[in-house]
Legacy VTK file of the C-alpha trace (Angstrom):
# vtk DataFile Version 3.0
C-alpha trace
ASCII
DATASET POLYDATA
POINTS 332 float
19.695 -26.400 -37.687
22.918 -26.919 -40.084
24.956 -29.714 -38.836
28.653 -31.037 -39.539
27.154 -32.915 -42.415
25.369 -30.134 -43.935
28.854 -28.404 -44.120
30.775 -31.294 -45.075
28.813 -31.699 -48.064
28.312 -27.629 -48.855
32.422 -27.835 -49.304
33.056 -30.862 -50.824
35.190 -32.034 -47.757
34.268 -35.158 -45.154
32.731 -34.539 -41.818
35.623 -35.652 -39.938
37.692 -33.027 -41.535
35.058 -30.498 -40.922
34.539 -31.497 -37.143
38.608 -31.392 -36.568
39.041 -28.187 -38.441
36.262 -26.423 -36.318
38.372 -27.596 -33.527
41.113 -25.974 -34.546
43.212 -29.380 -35.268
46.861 -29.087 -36.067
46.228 -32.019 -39.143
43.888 -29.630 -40.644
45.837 -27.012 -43.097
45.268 -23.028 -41.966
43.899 -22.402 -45.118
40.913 -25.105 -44.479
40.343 -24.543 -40.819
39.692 -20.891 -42.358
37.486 -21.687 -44.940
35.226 -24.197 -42.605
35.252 -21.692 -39.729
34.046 -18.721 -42.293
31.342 -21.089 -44.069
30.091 -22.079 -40.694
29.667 -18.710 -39.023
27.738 -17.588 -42.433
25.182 -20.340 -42.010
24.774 -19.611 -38.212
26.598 -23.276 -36.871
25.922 -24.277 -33.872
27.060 -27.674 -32.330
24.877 -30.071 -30.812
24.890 -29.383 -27.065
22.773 -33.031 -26.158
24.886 -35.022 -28.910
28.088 -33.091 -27.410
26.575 -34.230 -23.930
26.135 -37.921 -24.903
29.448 -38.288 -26.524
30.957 -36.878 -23.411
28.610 -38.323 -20.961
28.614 -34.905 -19.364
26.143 -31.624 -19.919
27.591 -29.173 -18.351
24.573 -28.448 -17.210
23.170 -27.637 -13.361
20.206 -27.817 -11.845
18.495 -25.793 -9.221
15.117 -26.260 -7.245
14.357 -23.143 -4.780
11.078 -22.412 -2.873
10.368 -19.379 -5.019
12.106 -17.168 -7.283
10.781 -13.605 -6.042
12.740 -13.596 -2.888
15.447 -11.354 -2.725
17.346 -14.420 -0.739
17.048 -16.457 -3.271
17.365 -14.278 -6.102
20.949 -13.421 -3.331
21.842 -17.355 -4.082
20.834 -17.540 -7.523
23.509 -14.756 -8.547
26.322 -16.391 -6.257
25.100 -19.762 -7.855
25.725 -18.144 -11.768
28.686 -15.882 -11.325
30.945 -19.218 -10.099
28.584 -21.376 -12.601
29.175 -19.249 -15.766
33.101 -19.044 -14.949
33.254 -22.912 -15.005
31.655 -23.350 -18.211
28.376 -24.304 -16.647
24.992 -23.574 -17.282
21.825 -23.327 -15.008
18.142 -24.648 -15.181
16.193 -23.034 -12.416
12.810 -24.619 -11.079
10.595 -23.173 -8.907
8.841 -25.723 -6.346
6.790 -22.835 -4.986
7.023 -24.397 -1.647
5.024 -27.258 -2.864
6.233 -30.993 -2.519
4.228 -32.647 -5.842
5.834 -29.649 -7.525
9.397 -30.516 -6.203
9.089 -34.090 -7.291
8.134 -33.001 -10.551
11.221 -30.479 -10.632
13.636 -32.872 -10.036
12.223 -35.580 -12.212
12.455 -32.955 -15.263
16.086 -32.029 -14.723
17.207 -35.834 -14.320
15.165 -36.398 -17.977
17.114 -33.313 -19.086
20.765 -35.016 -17.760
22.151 -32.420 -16.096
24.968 -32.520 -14.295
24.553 -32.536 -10.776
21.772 -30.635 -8.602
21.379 -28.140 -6.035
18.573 -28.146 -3.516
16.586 -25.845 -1.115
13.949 -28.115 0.020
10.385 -26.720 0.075
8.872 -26.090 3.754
5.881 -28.294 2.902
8.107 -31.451 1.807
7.433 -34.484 4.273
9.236 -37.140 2.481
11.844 -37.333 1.108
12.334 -40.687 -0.885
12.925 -39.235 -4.369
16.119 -37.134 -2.806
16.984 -40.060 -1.822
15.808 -42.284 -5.013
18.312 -39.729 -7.386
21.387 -40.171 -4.360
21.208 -43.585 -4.968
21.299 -43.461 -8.615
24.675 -41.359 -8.139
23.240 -37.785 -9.349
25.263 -35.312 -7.422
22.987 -33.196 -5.050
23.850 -30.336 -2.728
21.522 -29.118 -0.256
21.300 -25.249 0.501
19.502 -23.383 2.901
16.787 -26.341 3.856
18.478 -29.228 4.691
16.766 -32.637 5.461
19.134 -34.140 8.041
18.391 -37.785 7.093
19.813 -37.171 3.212
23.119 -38.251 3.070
24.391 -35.962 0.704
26.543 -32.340 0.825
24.709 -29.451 2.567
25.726 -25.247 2.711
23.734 -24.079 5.429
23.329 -20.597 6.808
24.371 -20.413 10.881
20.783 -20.385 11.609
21.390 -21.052 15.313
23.795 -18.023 15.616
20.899 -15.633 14.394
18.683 -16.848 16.759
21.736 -16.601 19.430
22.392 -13.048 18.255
18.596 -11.645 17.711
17.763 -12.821 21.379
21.314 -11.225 22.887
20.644 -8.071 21.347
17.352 -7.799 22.538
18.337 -8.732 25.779
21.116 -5.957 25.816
18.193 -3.655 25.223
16.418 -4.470 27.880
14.068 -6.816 26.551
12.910 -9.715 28.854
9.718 -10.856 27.451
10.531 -12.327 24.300
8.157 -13.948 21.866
8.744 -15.666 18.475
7.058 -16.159 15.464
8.833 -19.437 13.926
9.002 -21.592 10.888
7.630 -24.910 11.254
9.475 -27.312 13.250
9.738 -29.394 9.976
12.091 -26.866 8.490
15.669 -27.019 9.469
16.250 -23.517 9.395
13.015 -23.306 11.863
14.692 -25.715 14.196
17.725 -24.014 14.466
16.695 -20.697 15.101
14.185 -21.594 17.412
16.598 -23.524 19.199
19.025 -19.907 19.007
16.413 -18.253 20.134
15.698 -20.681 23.615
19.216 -21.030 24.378
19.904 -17.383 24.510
17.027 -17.058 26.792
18.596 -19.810 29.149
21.804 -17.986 28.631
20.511 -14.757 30.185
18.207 -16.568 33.008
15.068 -15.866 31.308
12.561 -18.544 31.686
11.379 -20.083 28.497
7.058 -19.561 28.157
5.461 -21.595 25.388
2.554 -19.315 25.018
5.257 -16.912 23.491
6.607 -19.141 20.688
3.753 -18.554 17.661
4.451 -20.973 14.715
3.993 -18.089 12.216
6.747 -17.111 9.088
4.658 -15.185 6.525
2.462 -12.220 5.852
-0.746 -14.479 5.857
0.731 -16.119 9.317
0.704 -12.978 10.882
-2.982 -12.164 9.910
-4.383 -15.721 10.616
-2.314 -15.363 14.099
-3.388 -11.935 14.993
-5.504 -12.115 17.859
-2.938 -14.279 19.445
-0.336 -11.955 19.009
-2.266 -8.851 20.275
-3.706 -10.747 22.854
0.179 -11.279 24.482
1.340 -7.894 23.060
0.617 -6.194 26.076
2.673 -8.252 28.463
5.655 -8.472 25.776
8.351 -6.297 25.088
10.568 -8.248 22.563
10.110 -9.796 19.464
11.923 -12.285 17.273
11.102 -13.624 14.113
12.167 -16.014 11.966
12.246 -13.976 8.499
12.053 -9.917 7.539
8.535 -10.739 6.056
7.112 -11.576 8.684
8.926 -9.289 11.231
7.620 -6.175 8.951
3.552 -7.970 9.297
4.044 -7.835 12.741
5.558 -4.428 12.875
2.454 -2.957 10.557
0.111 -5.030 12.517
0.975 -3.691 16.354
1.596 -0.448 14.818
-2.050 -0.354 13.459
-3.330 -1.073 17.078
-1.495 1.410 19.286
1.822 0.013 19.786
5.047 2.140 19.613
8.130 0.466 18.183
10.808 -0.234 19.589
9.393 2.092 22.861
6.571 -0.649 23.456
7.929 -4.018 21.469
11.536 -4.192 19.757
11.455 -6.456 16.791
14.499 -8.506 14.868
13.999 -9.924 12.030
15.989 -12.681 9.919
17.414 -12.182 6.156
18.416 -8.704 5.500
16.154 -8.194 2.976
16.273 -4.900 1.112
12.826 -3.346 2.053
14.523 -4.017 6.121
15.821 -0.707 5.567
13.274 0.621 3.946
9.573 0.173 6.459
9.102 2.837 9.033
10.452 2.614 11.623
14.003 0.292 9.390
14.475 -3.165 10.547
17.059 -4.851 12.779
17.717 -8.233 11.550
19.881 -10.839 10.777
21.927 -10.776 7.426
22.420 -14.354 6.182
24.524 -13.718 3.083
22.558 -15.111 0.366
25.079 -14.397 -2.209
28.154 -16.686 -0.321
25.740 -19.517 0.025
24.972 -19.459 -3.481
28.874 -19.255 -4.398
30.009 -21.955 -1.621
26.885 -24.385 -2.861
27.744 -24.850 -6.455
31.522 -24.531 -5.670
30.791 -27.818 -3.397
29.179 -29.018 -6.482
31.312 -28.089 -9.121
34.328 -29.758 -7.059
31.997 -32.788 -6.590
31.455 -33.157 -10.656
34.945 -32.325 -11.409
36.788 -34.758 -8.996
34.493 -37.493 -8.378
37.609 -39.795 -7.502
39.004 -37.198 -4.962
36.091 -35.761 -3.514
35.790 -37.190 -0.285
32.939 -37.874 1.557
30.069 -35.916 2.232
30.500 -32.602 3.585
28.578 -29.864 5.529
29.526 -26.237 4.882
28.360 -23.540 7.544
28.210 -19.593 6.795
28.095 -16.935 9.262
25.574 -14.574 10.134
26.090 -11.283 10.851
23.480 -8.541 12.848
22.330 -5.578 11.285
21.013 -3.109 14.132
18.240 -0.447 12.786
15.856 1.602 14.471
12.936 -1.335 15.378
15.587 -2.793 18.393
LINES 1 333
332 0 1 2 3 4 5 6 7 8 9 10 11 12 13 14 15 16 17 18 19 20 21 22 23 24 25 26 27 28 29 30 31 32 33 34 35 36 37 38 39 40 41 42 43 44 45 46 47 48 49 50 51 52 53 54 55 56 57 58 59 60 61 62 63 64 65 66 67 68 69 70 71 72 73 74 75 76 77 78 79 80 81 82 83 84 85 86 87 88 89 90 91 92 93 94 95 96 97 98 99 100 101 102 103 104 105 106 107 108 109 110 111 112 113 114 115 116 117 118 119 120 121 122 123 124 125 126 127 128 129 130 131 132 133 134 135 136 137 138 139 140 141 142 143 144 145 146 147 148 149 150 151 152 153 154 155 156 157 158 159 160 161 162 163 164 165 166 167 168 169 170 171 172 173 174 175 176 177 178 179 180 181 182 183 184 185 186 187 188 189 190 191 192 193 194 195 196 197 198 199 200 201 202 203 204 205 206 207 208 209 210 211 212 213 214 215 216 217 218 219 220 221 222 223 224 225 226 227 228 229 230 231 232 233 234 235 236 237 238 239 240 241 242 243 244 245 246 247 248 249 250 251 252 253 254 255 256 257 258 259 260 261 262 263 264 265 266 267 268 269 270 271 272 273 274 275 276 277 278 279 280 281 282 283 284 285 286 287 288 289 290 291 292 293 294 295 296 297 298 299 300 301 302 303 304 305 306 307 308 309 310 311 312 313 314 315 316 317 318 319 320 321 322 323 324 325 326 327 328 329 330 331
């Protein structure tokens, strides 16, 4: 790669000269501000973006650890994350924990050895510790959590209103009629399984209904839904009402009652959570519970951004909440 030096010594002129006339600098005649910025545009200059960083003790760099990439949430928070990124001057690194702990360790120990910035977070579902979140937050790396928070890291979260989607999925069912309600949750691990579960039982108590245990199936994918199946058609007959904790798995269970007799909604209504794009799509389209993907992403790295940019001012730790809003199809 050509370098200051290279076209310091191609013009006869020093370094500094050449550095302050790419810069535009008002000690630096027109005519040799010109004749640097036309010599380095032929050779294809570029400045040094890690010795820029070191002199400026800043990258302008972000990082970004998500449970997987081919998820249209994520991929939802990914573009919020780079249109406000991008517009800052600010760009991304994106890892991929694939909902693996060892691989989010390694994630986050790759973007700290590549100095960026500051860090946002959606913790993997498998992750039971949490000592090298907490390892970086002492060492004074900016991290925002998104999505999956761990409540015990004492750092800036944006988190979806996942208690308001369990709230509304259980209401609406309700309002149709539905009394026996079961639901397939995340882990109770996961924030975002917490809180919806805990939705989901309070709306219950809301409209009378007594709580059942047998009816809450920890269960939130595809393969969930298969290994879970003869517990779920075992209690399908004496359900009408079901509520679960993301689109993927709401569609599974849709396909799988489907495939053994049941009519839905007549039989079983069925909410999901996410508002993924295929949820209007499946036969019969799916009611569920759209939790803006695209705002989170925004509102996380703006939290960030201000964070990085204000370090003095910033304030102390802060928790950002986003609403959730329900999208009725024909399943409910």
């Amino acid at each position: 790669m050509v370098s200051i030096n290279d076209i310091a010594k191609a013009l006869g002129i020093s370094a500094s000269t050449v550095s302050r006339a790419l810069k535009s600098h008002p000690d630096i005649s027109l005519e040799t501000r010109e004749l640097v910025k036309a010599y380095a545009a032929k050779v294809n200059y570029r400045p040094n973006a890690l010795a820029l960083s070191l002199k400026r003790q800043r990258s302008q760099t972000i990082g970004l650890i998500i449970p997987e990439i081919v998820h249209h949430f994520f991929s939802s928070v990914i573009s919020g994350i780079e249109e406000l990124a991008y517009s800052k001057g600010y760009r991304l690194i994106i890892c991929q924990s694939n909902e693996d702990e060892a691989r989010e360790r390694i994630n986050l120990q790759a973007l700290i050895d590549h100095r960026v910035d500051g860090i946002l977070v959606s913790v993997s579902k498998h992750t039971e510790k949490y000592d090298h979140f907490e390892e970086a937050i002492r060492d004074g790396i900016p991290i925002v959590l998104f999505d999956r928070a761990a409540d015990m890291l004492n750092t800036d979260k944006v988190l979806v209103d996942d208690y308001e989607g369990g709230l509304l999925a259980v209401n609406h069912l309700v309002s149709k009629g539905r009394k026996r309600i079961m639901h397939l949750a995340a882990p109770e691990a996961m924030s975002v399984g917490r809180q919806r579960r805990k939705g989901y039982l309070d709306g219950l108590k809301t409209h009378g209904i007594d709580f059942e245990r047998d009816l809450i199936i920890t269960c939130d994918s595809r393969d969930g839904v298969l290994e879970n199946q003869e517990s779920i058609l075992k209690l399908a007959p004496e359900i009408d009402g079901i509520f679960a904790v993301n689109d993927n798995t709401a569609i599974s269970v849709i396909q799988l009652l489907t495939a053994h007799g049941f009519k839905i909604p007549t039989d079983i209504s069925v909410v999901g959570f996410g508002n993924d794009p295929i949820a209007s799509l499946v036969s019969p389209r799916l009611t569920t519970i759209d939790q803006q993907g695209f705002t989170l992403g925004r509102q996380a790295v703006e939290v960030l951004i201000h964070r990085l940019e204000r370090p003095s001012v910033a304030g102390s730790n802060q928790t950002r909440v986003i609403g959730v809003t329900l999208q009725v199809r024909e399943s409910s």
